[in-house]
Every structure is written in structure tokens, then in C-alpha cells.
C-alpha positions, 0 to 999 in steps of 0.5 A: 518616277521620271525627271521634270523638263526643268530638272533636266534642261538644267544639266549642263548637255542642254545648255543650247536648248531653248523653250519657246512655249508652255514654260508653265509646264515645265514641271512636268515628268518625263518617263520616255523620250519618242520620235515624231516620224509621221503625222499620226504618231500621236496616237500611239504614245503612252503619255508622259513621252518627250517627243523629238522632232526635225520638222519634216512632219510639221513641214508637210502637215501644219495642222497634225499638231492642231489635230493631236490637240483638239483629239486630246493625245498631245496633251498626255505628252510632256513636251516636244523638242524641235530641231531648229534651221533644219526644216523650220527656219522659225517655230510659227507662232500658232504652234507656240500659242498652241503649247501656251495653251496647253502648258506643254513645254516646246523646246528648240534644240540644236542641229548638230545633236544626235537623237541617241545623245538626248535619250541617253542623257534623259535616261542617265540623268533619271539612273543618277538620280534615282541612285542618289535618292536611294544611298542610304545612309545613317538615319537619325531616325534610327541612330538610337532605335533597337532595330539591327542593321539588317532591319535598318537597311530593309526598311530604309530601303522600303521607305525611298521605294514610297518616296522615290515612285509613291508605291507602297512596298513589303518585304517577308523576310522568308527564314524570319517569317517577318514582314517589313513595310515602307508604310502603314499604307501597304496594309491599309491597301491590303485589307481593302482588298482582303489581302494576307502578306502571302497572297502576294507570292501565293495569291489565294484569288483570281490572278494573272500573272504576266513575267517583266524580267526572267532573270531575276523573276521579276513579275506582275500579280494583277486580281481579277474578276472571275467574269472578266479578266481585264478588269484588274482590281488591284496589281503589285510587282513580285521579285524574290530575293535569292542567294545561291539560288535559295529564296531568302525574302519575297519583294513586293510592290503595290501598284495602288495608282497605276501600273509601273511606268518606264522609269519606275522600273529602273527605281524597283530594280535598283531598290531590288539590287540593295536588297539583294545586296543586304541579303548577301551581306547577310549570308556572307557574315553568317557563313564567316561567324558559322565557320568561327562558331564551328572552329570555337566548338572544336576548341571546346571539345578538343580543350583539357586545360582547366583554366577557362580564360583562354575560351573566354578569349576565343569566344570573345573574338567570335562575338559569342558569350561562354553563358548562352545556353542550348539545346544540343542535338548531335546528328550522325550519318551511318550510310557508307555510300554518303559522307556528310563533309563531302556534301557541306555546302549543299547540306548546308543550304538545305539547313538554312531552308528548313525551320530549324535554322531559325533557331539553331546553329549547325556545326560538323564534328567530324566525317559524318557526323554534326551537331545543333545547338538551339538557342534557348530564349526565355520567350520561346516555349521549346519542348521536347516534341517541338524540337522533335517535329523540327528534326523530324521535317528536317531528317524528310528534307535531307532524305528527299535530296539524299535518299541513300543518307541514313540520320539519326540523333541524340538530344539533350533537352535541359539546356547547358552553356558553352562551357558544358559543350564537351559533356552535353556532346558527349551524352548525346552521342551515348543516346545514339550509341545506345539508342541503335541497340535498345530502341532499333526501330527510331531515330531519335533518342532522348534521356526521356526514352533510353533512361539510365539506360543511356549509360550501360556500359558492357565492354565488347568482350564481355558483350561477346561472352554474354551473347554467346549462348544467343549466338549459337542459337542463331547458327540455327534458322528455327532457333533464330525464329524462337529469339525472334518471338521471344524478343516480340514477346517481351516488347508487348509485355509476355501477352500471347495474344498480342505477340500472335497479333503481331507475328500474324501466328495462332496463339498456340504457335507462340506459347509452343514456341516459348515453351522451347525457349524456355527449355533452351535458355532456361530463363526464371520469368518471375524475376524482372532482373531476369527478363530485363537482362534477356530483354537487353541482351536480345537488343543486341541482337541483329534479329 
């Protein structure tokens, strides 16, 4: 939206301005502001332009005014001003009849004013009040509703880009996977043209797409027929909304009249802006209350005290209750050529642009090594595979950016609150400690898959003594091969064929080589005390 003639002759600049006909029209918007250099001019604008005039034109051809009329082209203009005692001594008075007629406001403006002077105070007098209109301020309409802070701003914001360009407006909150509205008008246009929300950033139609701004991505998504592009069906403007270069939110909005005018731009912009600015907030407040959280977690596992009051109080500086519970997943990192702290601020923004981050916190505990804690709600119906399929898409997004990272994880399905922290860590780093030897071949351990197993404890010189025989075994390539077998064999439950299936080996190959395990570690394989001992031991093992 522009700023109405009247609106704009009222500021103290125009003082010396003076309208001598189309008073009747002075509520029309101004949406730019052209120069009348030749007697045809009229033809090439736009409409809704202010048109500055010395005279010289008029003086030299009286009838381009009569002509420009009579084709039907002044009277997409908003008004005209003319420059007195330069050219003209007096406005003639058909001119003045001519605007009477078309309540096209003709204004007379002083000698001495630059041309820049007025397109300046036009364009500062549609910034100023385009920005008053979008302060935000406290809304009763929200004073007693259950929305945050974040949805108050958002939708706020939304409803003054309807008001001020009488546009529709969407934001999709992209972490969230939540869409904002201004009004019920945004979705009634979209099932018109059987629109989801995300064909506005991934249309699923016929498109063309023409940039307005390359720094902030700033575009236009017009449909069209597949026979004939120029006839646009429907239109809106696209900004995503970015904090350190990840794409928090995706701005849309409809042009569901016209397409955006001069001025409208300045009002999505600074619209843009605001949002931008909440989204900043955001991430800021987040950073500072995940520092906090990860400095409460340290408390916690670093606390001996039995007295709880103290991490009462530490929680309650940070805003956090000690009786929420989570989910505790604990990530640790075994490649000697990354370090997790070294890459923080990166590893963390990749966090926040996966799934995950929707429902957990993430916390380092030390060089190379992290934890999740995942929010449990009653509405949320989070299960072991669920959490799984998180871990697994965000561990792929992790290698994709640091292939030589090698993660594993430990989680802890039954939830626990703060105060139960330091043992639910301190479990989950047991299933990654004896997941690595019982079950090499994942990277994901549970109570479900280690069992009591979880906590066999075998000191390491005790470990070295049982292994020895192995050991010496080992020094020898062929008895290394027989382990090797023997270890296949008891993972497919002492079934020869599948062992030979397998090794890609002859059957016979594989009983012939158990029979030389037997004779080398003379094993009773009628005891199941027996086998689970061997089958634990050779887990052990770097076969």
C-alpha cells in the first residue's frame, strides 16, 4: 500500500502545495512518483504514479494533457503536480476542468523545490507509516490466549501484512513443521487453486519463478497453463527466513488481486525483517538456555551431594523442573581424525536441522562424546523404532558432512527425570561400551539387544587371562581362520549350512574345520554355559 494525496499534502513539507482541481480525488494512493519529460510520457506509466511537471511539456503541446485523457492513460494516474511561475504563469482553466472531470488531483508546487526533495518525502512519508502500522505491540486479543510469544509475534505480524497490503500471508515454521496464517483467506485461496502449504516453496504445478531480491532470496511463484505461459493463474511471493544460513521458516505471500506494487515491497520487507528478527530472538534464547541446560547436566552428573536442594535451585535458575522426564540417548565418537568439540557450532546447526531436534536437547559431555535427552509428553507416541529411525537419519547426516565421524549410541528407552541423569548416562555408556564387543557390527545399542549383558563386568587382566588361549591361537593365520569360522558358526546357531552359506565354503570345509577347533580348545558343546562362554569370549576378539 501506498499514502493517499491527502495523507501526504497533510505533512508539514507540502505546506506550499496547493490543489487547484480533482479535489474529489484526493484519496487516491500513490505508489510512485514519475517525471513528465515529453508529451507521450503518459503511455508508459504504470498507474497509481504522482507525475512532476515544470510546464515545458504543456507549454509546447497544450492538447498531450487532452490527448492522455481521451486515450484513457492519465486516469490510471493518481495526480499530477505542476510547478508554478516557471513555464506557466496560470494553470488554464480547461486543464483544471479536465482533472474536475476526472477527479484527478492537480496540485501547484512551489519553484524552489528539488524534484528529489518530493520523491523523497513520498517515499519516507509510506516507510514511516508502513512501520508504524507494524509495531507490534501487546494485543488484548492475546493477553489471556494460550499461544507463546513466538506465535503471538508470528501471527501479529501476518495480520498487519493483510491489513497494511490486503495480501493474504503464510509462514511454515519449517523445525516446527507448523503453519501460521493472517487469516482464514490464505487457505480458502489455496483450495481454490488446490494448493498444500508446500507448493508454495516446492510447487507441484506448472511454474515460473522470476527472482526480486538475490540477498535475501526474495522471489516470484506465478502457476501457469502448461499451453501458455503468460497466463499466470495465481501468484505469491517467496522469502525464506534464515539464521546462519539454515532455513528456519518459509514466508509466503498471496498476491490473490494484483501482483505487488512499488510500495507493497517496502511493506513485505519490513514485515520480512520482523520475522527475521523473531526467528533471531529465537535461536539466541535457545543457544544461551542450551548452554544453561548443558552446564545444569555437568552439575548433575559431577553432584555427590545427597542434599537435592542445591540442584533445585540451579534448575530453577535455568527454568527447568528436576521432574520432566526423558529419553537418554548418549552419542560417542571413536575416529581419531575428528573431535566433536572442535566442530560444535557446525555439529550443532546440523542438529537443529534434522528431526531430532524437535524433540530433544543435545548436550556434550566431554571431547567426543554427547548425549540426547528426548522430551517425553503424554502425547507423543515415541517407541524404541521411532527413536531408532531419528538417530539413524541424523548419524547419515552427520557422515555426509564428516565422513571420516564414526558415531555410536547408547539409549535408555524407559524414561527418567533429571535427577536420575547420572545413572541413566552412566548406563547408556555401558551399552556402548559392551555393545563394541557383543554386537561389532551396529551402532545402536539398547537394553532390548545387550540384555544382562549389558553389565558383564571382566576386569582386563582377568579378560587377557581368559583370552590367552585364543590369543596364541591367533599367532597362527590358519588357526585364526578356525575362530573366525567357529565365531560364524555360533551366530547362525551351530547350523553348518548356513555357516557355509555364509563363508561362501563347502559344508564339508566347515565341519572339517570345527572338528580342529574342537581338537584345539576341547569345548563340551552340550553345555549352553559352555558355548555362551566361548560365544562371549570370541566377541572379544578382533576377528
Amino acid at each position: 500500500m501506498g499514502i493517499a494525496i491527502q495523507d501526504l499534502l497533510a505533512l508539514e513539507f507540502f505546506k506550499d502545495f496547493y490543489v487547484v482541481a480533482g479535489k474529489r480525488g484526493l484519496g487516491k494512493e500513490i505508489q510512485g512518483v514519475t517525471v513528465l519529460d515529453a508529451p507521450d510520457s503518459f503511455y508508459w506509466t504504470k498507474g497509481k504514479e504522482l507525475i512532476l511537471s515544470n510546464g515545458y511539456v504543456l507549454l509546447q503541446e497544450p492538447e498531450c494533457l487532452r490527448k492522455g485523457f481521451r486515450d484513457g492513460v492519465l486516469q490510471k494516474c493518481s495526480g499530477m503536480m505542476l510547478k508554478r511561475e516557471r513555464y506557466l504563469e496560470k494553470i488554464p482553466d480547461d486543464i483544471c476542468q479536465l482533472f474536475d472531470q476526472y477527479n484527478i488531483p492537480l496540485i501547484s508546487m512551489p519553484f524552489y523545490v528539488p524534484y528529489m526533495d518530493i520523491m523523497n518525502q513520498v517515499n519516507t512519508a509510506v516507510m514511516n507509516r508502513t512501520i508504524r502500522r507494524f509495531r507490534i505491540n501487546s494485543s488484548s486479543s492475546f493477553s489471556l490466549s494460550n499461544l507463546t510469544y513466538k506465535e503471538r509475534k508470528i501471527k501479529r505480524i501476518l495480520q498487519m501484512v493483510e491489513a497494511e497490503m490486503h495480501f493474504p500471508a503464510l509462514l511454515y515454521d519449517i523445525n516446527e513443521k507448523t503453519s501460521f496464517y493472517s487469516s482464514a483467506n490464505f487457505r480458502k485461496i489455496s483450495e481454490g487453486y488446490g494448493l498444500q502449504d508446500t507448493d508454495y516453496w516446492e510447487p507441484s504445478q506448472t511454474f515460473t519463478r522470476h527472482t526480486l531480491c538475490d540477498y535475501i532470496q526474495m522471489a516470484r511463484y506465478r502457476l501457469v497453463r502448461p499451453s501458455e505461459e503468460s497466463d499466470a493463474r495465481v501468484s505469491w511471493i517467496l522469502i525464506p527466513i534464515s539464521v546462519n544460513n539454515i532455513d528456519q521458516a518459509y514466508f509466503v505471500v498471496m498476491e490473490s488481486r494484483e501482483l505487488l506494487d512499488y510500495y507493497d515491497e517496502y511493506s513485505i520487507r519490513i514485515a520480512y525483517l520482523l520475522l527475521q528478527a523473531v526467528y533471531e530472538q529465537i535461536i539466541v534464547a535457545q543457544n544461551i538456555g542450551n548452554i544453561g541446560f548443558e552446564n545444569l547436566v555437568h552439575y548433575i552428573l559431577d553432584y555427590h551431594d545427597p542434599d537435592p536442594e542445591k540442584l533445585v535451585y540451579q534448575a530453577n535458575i535455568q527454568g527447568i523442573s528436576l521432574s520432566s522426564s526423558y529419553i537418554y540417548v548418549v552419542f560417542r565418537q571413536h575416529s581419531p581424525e575428528f573431535s566433536l568439540r572442535e566442530k560444535r557450532k557446525p555439529f550443532m546447526e546440523l542438529f537443529s536441522k534434522t528431526k531430532l531436534s524437535a524433540l530433544a536437547r543435545m548436550v556434550f559431555l566431554d571431547e567426543n562424546e554427547g548425549a540426547f535427552l528426548i522430551r517425553q509428553h503424554s502425547d507423543q507416541n515415541l517407541n524404541l523404532v521411532k527413536i531408532k529411525g531419528l538417530l539413524k537419519d541424523f548419524r547419515q547426516k552427520v557422515m555426509e558432512l564428516y565422513p571420516e565421524a564414526d558415531l555410536y549410541f547408547g539409549v535408555i528407552i524407559k524414561p527418567g527425570i533429571l535427577l536420575e541423569l547420572k545413572e541413566s548416562i552412566a548406563k547408556c555408556r555401558k551399552l556402548i561400551n559392551m555393545g563394541q564387543y557383543l554386537c561389532p557390527d551396529d551402532f545402536i545399542w539398547d537394553y532390548d539387544s545387550l540384555g544382562p549383558l549389558t553389565w558383564l563386568q571382566i576386569p582386563e587382566k582377568e579378560l587377557e587371562d581368559l583370552l590367552g588361549t585364543y590369543r596364541l591361537l591367533l599367532k597362527d593365520e590358519k588357526n585364526a581362520e578356525l575362530l573366525r569360522t567357529l565365531k560364524v558358526y555360533l551366530e547362525n546357531n551351530m547350523n553348518y549350512s548356513l555357516t557355509a552359506e555364509k563363508l561362501y565354503v563347502h559344508i564339508n570345509t566347515i565341519r572339517n574345520r570345527i572338528d580342529k577347533v574342537n581338537q584345539l580348545l576341547g569345548i563340551d558343546w552340550d553345555s549352553p554355559l559352555n558355548r555362551m562362554k566361548c560365544e562371549i569370549l570370541l566377541q572379544y576378539l578382533k576377528l
